[in-house]
ROZA-48690 format. One record per residue: x negated, y, z negated of N, C-alpha, C in turn; residue number from 1; residue in one letter. Coordinates in nm, 2 decimals, decimal comma. Layout:
<sites>
SITE    n_c1    n_c2    n_c3   ca_c1   ca_c2   ca_c3    c_c1    c_c2    c_c3  num  residu
SITE       X       Y       Z       X       Y       Z       X       Y       Z  NUM       a
...
</sites>
This chain:
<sites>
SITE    n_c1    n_c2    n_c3   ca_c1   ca_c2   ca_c3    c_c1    c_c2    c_c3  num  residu
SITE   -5,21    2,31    8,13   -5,15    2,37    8,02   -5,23    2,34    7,89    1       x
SITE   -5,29    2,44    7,81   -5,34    2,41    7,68   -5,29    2,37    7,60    2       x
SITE   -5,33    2,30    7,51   -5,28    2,26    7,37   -5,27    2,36    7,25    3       x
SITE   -5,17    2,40    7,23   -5,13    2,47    7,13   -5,04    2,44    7,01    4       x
SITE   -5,10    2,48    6,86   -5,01    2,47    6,77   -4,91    2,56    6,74    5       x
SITE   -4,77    2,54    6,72   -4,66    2,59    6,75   -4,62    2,62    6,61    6       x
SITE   -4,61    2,56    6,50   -4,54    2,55    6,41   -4,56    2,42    6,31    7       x
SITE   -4,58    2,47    6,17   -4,62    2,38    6,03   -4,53    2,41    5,99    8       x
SITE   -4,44    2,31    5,88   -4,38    2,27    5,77   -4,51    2,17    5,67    9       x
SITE   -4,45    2,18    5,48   -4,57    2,14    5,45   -4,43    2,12    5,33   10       x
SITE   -4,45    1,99    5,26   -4,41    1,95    5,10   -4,38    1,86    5,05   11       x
SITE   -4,32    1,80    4,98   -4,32    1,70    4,86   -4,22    1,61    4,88   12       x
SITE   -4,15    1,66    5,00   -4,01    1,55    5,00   -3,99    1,59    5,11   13       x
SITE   -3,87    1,54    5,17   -3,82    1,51    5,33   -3,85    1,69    5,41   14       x
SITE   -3,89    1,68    5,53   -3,94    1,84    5,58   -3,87    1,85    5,71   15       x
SITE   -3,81    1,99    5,75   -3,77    2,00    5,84   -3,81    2,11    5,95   16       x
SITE   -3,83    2,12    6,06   -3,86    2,20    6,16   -3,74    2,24    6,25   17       x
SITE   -3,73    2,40    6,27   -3,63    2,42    6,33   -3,65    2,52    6,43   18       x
SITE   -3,58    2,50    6,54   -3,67    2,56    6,71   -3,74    2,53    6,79   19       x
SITE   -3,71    2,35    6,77   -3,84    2,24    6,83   -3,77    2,29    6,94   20       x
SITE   -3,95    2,35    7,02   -3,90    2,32    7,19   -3,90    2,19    7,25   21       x
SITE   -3,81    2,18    7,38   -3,79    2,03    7,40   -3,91    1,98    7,47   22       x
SITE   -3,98    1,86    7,47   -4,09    1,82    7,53   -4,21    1,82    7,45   23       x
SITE   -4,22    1,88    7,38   -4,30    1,91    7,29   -4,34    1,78    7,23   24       x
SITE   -4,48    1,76    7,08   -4,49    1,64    7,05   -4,50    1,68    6,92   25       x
SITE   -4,43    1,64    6,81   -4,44    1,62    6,67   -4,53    1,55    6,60   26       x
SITE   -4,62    1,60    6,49   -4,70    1,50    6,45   -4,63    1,51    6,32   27       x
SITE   -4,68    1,41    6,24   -4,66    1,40    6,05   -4,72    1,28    6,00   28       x
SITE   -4,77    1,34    5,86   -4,89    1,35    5,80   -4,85    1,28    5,65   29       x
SITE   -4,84    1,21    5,60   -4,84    1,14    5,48   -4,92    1,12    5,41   30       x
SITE   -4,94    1,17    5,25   -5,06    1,15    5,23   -4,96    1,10    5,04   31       x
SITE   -5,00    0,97    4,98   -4,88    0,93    4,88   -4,99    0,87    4,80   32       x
SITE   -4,93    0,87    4,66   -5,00    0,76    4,55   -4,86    0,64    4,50   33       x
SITE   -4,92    0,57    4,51   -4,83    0,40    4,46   -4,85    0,36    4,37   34       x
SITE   -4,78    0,28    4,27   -4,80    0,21    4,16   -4,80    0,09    4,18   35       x
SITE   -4,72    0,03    4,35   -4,72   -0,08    4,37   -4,70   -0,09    4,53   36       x
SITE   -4,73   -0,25    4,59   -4,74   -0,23    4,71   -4,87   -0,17    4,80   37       x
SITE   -4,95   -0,20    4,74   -5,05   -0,13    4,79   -5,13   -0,21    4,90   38       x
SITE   -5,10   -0,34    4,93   -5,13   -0,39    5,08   -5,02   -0,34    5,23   39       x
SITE   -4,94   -0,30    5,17   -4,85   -0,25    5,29   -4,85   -0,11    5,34   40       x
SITE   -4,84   -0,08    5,46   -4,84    0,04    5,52   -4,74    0,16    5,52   41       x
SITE   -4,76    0,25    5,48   -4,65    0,36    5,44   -4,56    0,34    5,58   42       x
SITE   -4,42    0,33    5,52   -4,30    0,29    5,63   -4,32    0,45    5,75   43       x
SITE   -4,26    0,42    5,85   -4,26    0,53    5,94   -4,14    0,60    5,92   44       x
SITE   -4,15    0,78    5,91   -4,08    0,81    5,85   -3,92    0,80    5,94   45       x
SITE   -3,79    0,85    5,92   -3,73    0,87    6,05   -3,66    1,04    6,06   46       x
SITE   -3,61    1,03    6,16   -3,59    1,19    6,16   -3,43    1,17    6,23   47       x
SITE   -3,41    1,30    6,24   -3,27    1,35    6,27   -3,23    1,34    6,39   48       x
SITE   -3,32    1,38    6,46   -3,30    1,39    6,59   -3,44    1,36    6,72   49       x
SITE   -3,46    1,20    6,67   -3,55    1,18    6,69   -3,57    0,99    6,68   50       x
SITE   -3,70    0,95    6,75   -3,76    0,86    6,67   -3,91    0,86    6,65   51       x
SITE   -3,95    0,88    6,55   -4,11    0,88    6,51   -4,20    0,70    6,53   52       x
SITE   -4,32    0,73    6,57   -4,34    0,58    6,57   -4,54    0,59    6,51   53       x
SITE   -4,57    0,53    6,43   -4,70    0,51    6,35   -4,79    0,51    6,48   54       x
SITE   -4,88    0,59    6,42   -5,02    0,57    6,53   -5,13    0,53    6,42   55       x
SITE   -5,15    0,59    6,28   -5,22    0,51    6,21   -5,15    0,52    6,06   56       x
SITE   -5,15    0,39    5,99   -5,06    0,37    5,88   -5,17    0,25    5,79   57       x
SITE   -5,27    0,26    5,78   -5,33    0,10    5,72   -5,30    0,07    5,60   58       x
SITE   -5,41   -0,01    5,51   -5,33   -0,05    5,38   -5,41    0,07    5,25   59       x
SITE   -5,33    0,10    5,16   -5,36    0,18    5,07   -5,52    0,15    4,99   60       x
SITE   -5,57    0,24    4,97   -5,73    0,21    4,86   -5,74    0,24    4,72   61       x
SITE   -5,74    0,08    4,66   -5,73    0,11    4,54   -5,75    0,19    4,44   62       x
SITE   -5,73    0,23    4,34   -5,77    0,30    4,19   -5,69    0,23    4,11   63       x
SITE   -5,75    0,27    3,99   -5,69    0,24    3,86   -5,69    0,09    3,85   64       x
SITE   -5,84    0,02    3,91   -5,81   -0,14    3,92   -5,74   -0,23    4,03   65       x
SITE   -5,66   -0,31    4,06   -5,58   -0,36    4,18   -5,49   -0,34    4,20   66       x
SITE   -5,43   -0,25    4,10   -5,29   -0,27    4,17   -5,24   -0,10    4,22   67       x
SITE   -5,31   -0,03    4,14   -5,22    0,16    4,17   -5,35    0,19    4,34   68       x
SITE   -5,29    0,25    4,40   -5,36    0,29    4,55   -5,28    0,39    4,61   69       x
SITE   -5,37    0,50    4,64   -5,39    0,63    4,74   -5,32    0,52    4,87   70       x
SITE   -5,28    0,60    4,96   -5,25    0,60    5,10   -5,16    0,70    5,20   71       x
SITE   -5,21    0,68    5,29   -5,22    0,80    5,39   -5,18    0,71    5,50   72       x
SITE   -5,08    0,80    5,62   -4,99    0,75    5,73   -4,98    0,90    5,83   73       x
SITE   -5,04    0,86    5,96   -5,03    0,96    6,05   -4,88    0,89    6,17   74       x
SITE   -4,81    0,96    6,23   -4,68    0,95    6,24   -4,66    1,03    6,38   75       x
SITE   -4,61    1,00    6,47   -4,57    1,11    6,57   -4,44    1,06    6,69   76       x
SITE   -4,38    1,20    6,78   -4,29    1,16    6,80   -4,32    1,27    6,96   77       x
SITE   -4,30    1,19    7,10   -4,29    1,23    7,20   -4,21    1,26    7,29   78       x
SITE   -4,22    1,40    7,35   -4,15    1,45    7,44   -3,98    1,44    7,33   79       x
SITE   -4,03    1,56    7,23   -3,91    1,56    7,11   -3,79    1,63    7,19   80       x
SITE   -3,65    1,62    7,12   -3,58    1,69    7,19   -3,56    1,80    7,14   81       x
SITE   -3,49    1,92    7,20   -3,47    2,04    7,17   -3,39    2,09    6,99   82       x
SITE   -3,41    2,14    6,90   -3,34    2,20    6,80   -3,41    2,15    6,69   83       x
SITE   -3,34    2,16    6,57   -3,36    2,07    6,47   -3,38    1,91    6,41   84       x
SITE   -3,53    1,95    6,38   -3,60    1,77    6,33   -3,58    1,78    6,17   85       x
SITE   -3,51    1,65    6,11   -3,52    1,67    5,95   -3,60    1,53    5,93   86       x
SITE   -3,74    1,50    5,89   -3,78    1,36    5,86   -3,72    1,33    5,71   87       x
SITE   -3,72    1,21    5,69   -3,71    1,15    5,54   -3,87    1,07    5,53   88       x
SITE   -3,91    1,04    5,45   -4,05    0,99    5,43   -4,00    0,93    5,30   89       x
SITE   -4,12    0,79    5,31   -4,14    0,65    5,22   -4,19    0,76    5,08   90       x
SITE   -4,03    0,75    4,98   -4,07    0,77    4,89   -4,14    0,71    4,78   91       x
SITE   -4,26    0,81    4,73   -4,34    0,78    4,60   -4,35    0,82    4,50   92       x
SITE   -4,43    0,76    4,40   -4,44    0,86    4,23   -4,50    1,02    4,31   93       x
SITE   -4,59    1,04    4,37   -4,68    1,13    4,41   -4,69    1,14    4,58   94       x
SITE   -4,65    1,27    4,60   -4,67    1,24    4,82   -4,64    1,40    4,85   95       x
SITE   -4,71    1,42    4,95   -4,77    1,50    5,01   -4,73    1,49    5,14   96       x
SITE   -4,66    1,58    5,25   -4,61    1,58    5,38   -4,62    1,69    5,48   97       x
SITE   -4,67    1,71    5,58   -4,72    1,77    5,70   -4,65    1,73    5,79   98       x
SITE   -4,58    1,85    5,90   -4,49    1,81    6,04   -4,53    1,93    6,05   99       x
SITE   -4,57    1,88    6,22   -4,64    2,01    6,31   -4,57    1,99    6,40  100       x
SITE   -4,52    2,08    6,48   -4,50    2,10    6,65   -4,60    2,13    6,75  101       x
SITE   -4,66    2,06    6,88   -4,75    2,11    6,93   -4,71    2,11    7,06  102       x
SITE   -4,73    2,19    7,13   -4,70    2,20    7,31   -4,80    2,19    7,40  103       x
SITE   -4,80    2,17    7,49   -4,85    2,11    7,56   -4,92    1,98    7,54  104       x
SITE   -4,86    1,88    7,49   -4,88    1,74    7,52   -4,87    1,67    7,64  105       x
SITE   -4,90    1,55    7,64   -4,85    1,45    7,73   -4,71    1,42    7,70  106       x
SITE   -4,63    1,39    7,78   -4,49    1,36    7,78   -4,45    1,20    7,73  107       x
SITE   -4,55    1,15    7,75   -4,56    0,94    7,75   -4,68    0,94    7,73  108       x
SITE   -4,77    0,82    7,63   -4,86    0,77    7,62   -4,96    0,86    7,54  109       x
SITE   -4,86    0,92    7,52   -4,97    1,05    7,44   -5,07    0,99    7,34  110       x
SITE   -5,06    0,90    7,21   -5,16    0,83    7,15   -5,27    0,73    7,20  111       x
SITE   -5,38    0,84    7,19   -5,51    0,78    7,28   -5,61    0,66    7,18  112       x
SITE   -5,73    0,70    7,10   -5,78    0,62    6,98   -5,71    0,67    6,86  113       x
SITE   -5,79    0,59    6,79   -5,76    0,61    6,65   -5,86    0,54    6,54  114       x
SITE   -5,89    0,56    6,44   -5,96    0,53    6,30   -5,92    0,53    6,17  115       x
SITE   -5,92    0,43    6,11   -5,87    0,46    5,95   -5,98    0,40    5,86  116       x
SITE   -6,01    0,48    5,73   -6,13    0,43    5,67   -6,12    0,44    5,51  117       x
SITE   -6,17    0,35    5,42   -6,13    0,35    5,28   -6,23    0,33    5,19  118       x
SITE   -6,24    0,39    5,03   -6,34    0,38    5,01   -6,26    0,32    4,81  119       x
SITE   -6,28    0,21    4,75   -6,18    0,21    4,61   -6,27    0,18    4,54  120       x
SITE   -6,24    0,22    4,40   -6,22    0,24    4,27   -6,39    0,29    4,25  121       x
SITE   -6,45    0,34    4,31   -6,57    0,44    4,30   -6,56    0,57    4,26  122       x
SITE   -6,70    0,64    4,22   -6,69    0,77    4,19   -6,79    0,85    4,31  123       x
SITE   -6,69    0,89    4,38   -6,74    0,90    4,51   -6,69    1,08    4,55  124       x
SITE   -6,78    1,13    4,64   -6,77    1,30    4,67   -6,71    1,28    4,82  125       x
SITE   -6,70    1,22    4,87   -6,70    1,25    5,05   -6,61    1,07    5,07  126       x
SITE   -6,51    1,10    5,22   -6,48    0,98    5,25   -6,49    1,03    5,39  127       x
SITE   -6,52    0,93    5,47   -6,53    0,90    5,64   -6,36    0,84    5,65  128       x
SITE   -6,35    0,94    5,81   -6,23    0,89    5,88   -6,21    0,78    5,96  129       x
SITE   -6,35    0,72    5,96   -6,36    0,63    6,06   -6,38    0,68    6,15  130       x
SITE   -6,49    0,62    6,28   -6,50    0,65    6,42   -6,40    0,59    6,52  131       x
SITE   -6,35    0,66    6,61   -6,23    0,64    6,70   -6,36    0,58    6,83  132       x
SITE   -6,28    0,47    6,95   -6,37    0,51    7,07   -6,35    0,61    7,15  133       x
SITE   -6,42    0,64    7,28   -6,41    0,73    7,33   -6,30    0,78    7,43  134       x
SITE   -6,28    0,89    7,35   -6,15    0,97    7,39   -6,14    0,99    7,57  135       x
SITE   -6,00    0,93    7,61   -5,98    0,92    7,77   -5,98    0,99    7,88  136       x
SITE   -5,96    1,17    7,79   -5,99    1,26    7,91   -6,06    1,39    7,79  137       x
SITE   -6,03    1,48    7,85   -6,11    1,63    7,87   -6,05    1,66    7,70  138       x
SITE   -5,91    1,73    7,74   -5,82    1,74    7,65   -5,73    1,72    7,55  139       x
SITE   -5,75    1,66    7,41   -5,69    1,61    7,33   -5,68    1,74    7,21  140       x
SITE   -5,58    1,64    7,10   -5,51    1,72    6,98   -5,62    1,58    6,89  141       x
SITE   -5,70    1,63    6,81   -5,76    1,53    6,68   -5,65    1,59    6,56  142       x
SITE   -5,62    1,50    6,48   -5,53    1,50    6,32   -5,59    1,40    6,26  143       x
SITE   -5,64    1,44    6,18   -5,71    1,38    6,02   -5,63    1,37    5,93  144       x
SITE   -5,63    1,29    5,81   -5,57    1,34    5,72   -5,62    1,25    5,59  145       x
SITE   -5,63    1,28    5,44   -5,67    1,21    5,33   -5,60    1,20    5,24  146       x
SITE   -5,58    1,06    5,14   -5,53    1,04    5,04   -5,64    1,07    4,91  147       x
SITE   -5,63    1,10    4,79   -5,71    1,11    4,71   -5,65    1,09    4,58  148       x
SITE   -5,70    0,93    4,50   -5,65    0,95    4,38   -5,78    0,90    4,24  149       x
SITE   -5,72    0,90    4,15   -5,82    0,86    4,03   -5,73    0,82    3,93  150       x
SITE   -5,77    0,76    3,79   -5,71    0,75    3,68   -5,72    0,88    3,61  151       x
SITE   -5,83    0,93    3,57   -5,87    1,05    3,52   -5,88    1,13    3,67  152       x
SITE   -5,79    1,24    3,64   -5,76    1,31    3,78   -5,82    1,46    3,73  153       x
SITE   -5,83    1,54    3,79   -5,85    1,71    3,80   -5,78    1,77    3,83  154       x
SITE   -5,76    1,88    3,79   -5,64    1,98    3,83   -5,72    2,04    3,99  155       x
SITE   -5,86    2,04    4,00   -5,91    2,08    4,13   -6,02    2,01    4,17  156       x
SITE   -6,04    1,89    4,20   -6,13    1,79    4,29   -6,24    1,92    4,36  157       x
SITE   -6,20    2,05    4,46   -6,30    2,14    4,52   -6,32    2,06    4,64  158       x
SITE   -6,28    2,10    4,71   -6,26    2,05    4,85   -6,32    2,10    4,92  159       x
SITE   -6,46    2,07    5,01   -6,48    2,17    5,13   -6,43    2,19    5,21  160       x
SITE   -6,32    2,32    5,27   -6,23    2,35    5,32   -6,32    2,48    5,38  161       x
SITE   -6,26    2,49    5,56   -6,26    2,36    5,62   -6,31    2,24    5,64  162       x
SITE   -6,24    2,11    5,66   -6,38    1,98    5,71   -6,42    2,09    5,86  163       x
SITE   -6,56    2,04    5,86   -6,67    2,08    6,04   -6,56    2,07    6,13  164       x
SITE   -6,56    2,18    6,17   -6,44    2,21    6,29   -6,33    2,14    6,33  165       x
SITE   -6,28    2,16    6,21   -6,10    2,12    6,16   -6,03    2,24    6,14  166       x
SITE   -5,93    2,28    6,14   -5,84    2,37    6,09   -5,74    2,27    6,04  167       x
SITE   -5,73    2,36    5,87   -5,66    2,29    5,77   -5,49    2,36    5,81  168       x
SITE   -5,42    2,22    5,77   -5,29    2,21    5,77   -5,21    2,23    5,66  169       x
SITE   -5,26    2,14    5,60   -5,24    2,14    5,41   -5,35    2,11    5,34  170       x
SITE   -5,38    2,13    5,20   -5,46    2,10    5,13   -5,37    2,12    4,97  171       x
SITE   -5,38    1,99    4,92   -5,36    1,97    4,80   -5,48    1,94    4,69  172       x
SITE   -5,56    2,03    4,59   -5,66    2,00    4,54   -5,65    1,88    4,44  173       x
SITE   -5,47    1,85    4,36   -5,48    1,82    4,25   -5,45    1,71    4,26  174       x
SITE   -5,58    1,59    4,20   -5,54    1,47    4,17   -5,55    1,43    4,01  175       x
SITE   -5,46    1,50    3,96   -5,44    1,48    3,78   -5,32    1,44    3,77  176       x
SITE   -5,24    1,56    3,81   -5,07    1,54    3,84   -5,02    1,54    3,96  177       x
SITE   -5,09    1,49    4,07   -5,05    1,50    4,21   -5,15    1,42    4,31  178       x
SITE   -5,09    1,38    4,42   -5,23    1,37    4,46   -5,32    1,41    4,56  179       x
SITE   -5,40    1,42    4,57   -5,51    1,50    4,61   -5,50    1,51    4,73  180       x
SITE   -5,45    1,56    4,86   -5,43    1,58    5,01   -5,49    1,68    5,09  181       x
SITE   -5,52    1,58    5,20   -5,65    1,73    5,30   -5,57    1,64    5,44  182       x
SITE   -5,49    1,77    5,55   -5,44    1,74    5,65   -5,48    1,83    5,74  183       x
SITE   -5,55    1,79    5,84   -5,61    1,90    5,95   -5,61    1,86    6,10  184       x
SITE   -5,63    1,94    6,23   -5,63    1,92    6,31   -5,77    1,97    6,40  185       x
SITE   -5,77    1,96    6,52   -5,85    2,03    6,60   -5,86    1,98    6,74  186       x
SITE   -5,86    2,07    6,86   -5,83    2,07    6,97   -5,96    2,04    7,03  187       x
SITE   -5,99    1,90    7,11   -6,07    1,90    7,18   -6,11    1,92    7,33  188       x
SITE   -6,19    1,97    7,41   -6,21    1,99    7,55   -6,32    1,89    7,59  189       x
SITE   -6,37    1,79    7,56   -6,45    1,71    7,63   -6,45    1,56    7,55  190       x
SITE   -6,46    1,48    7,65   -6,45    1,31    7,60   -6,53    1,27    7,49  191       x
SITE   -6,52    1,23    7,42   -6,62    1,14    7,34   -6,53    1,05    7,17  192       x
SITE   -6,63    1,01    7,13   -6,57    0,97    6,99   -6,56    1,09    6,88  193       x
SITE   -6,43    1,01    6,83   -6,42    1,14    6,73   -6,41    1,06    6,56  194       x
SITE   -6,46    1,16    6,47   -6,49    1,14    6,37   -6,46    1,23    6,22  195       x
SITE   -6,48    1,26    6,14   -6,46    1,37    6,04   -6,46    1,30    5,90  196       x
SITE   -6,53    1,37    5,82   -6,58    1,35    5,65   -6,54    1,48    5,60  197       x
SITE   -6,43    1,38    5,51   -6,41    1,53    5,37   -6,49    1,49    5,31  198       x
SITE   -6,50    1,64    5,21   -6,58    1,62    5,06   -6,52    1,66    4,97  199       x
SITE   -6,59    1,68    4,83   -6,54    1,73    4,74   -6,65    1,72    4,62  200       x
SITE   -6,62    1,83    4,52   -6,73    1,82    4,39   -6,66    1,70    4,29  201       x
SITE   -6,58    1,66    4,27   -6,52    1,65    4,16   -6,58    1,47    4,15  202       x
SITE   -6,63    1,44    4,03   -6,64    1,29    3,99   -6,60    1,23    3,86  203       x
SITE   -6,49    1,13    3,98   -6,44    1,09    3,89   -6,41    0,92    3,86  204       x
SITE   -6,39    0,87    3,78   -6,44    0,70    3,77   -6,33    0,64    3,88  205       x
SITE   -6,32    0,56    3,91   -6,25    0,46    3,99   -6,13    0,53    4,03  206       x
SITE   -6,22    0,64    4,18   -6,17    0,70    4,29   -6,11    0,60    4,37  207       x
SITE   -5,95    0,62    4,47   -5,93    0,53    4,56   -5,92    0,65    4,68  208       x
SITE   -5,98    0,64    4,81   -5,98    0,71    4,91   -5,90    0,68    5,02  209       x
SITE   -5,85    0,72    5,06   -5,82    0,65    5,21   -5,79    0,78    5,36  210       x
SITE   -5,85    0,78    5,46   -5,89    0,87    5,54   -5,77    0,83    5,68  211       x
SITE   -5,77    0,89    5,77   -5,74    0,85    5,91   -5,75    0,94    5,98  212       x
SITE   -5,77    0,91    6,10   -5,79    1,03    6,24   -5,71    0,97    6,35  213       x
SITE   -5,62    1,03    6,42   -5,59    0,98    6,53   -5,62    1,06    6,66  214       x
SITE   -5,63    1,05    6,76   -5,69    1,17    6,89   -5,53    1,11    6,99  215       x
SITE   -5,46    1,25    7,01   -5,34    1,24    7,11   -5,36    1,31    7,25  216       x
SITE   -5,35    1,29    7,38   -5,33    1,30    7,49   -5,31    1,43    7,54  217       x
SITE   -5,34    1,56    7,56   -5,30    1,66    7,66   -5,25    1,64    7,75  218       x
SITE   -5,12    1,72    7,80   -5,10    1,69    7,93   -5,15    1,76    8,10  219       x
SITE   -5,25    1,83    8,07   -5,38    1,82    8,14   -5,43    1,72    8,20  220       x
SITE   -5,48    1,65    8,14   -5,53    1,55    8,12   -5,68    1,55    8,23  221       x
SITE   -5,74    1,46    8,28   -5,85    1,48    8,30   -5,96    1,39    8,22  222       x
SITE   -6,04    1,33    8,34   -6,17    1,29    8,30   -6,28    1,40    8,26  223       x
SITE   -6,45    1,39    8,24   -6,53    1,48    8,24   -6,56    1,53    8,36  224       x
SITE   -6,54    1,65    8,35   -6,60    1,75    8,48   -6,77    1,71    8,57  225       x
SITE   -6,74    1,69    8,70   -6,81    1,64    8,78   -6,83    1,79    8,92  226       x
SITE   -6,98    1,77    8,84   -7,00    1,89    8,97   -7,01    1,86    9,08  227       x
SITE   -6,95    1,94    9,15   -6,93    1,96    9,36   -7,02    1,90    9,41  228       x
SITE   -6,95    1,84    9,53   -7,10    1,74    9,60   -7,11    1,87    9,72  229       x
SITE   -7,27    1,90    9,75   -7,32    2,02    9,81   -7,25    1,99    9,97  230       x
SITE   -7,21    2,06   10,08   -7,21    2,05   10,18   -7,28    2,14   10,21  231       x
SITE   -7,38    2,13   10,32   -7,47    2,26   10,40   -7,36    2,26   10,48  232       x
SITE   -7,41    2,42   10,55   -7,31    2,46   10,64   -7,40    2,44   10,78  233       x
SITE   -7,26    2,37   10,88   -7,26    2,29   10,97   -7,35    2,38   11,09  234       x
SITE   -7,47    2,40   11,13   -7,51    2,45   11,24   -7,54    2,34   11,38  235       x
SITE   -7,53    2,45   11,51   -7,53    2,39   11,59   -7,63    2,45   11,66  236       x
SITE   -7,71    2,39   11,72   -7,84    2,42   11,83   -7,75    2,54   11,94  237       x
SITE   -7,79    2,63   11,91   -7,81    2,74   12,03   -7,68    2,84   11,99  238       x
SITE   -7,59    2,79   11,87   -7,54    2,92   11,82   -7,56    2,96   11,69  239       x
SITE   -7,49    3,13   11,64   -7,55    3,16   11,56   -7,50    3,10   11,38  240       x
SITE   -7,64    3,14   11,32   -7,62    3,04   11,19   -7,61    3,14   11,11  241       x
SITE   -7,49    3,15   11,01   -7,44    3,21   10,90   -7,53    3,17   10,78  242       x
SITE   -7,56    3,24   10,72   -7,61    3,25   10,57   -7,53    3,24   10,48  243       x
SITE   -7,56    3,16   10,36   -7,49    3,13   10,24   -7,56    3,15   10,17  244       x
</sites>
């Protein structure tokens, strides 16, 4: 069974999905600015009819000096039940929210690697997601996602949209009055490490960044494809021999 995206919700406060098929796997996407708190990990959100549990949540990346910090929380929930999901999410001054439905998951154990990566109070164009190790079968769901903040902000940072073979979920340009969010996914067919760099034009003084990727489980599943070990066809002295 392939991995397919089913259905996005996208916004500013608690989001809901309605027509979850049952089995299915929910992801969600947090992308917040804080005034405080910024060594602790965006709480996991909860939902209605459900339980979500953190796959990557690290500590926020500074701006505006030590204490204001960007941060970004990837979130998911397995083998969901059937109807309506409502999350509540760790409210902020500023936050940004993504819930996807995907099918064909794994049922259990679905969260394979993961990476989270940060970059504070620079004036910087691009952040790294971190490299994940290598991914455990054939088949996975990759989700990225970025926080982006500044003191002096832009109404449009310019985002290269898409990141290299991502399909965008949300994209928020503005980190003046908002903050700046890039949430994407993409469907892999063969093992390895997974990775992804946003960019952007915009420079601006004491940038705080903060990235993550997580890679989730198909339920396919599967190592790398191993080609056929040859058999010749079986002849026997003194009868006749078929051609292949």
């Amino acid at each position: 069974m392939a991995i397919v995206a089913v259905q996005t919700v996208t916004g500013t406060g608690n989001l809901t999905l309605n027509g979850v098929v049952s089995g299915n796997t929910l992801i969600a996407e947090q992308s917040s600015f804080r005034n405080t708190g910024t060594t602790t990990a965006i709480a996991v959100p909860t939902d209605t009819n459900g339980t979500f549990v953190g796959s990557i949540a690290g500590t926020g990346a500074l701006c505006i000096g030590s204490i204001r910090a960007s941060i970004v929380g990837v979130f998911y929930a397995v083998n969901a039940a059937s109807g309506t999901h409502t999350l509540t999410f760790e409210a902020n001054p500023s936050s940004n929210q993504t819930l996807s439905e995907f099918s064909g998951m794994a049922t259990a154990s679905v969260l394979d690697v993961s990476a989270t990566a940060k970059t504070e109070n620079s004036d910087i164009t691009s952040q790294v997601t971190g490299t994940t190790g290598t991914t455990a079968q054939n088949d996975e769901l990759i989700i990225i996602a970025l926080s982006l903040a500044a003191p002096d902000g832009s109404a449009d940072v310019t985002f290269t949209d898409p990141v290299s073979g991502f399909t965008t979920l949300q994209k928020v340009p503005n980190d003046l009055t908002d903050i700046a969010t890039f949430h994407a996914y993409k469907i892999v067919a063969a093992t390895g490490t997974q990775a992804a760099t946003f960019n952007w034009t915009a420079h601006e003084t004491n940038m705080g960044a903060h990235a993550a990727i997580a890679a989730f489980k198909g339920a396919a599943g599967g190592a790398a494809a191993r080609a056929p070990r040859y058999r010749p066809f079986p002849y026997k002295p003194g009868s006749p021999r078929e051609l292949r």
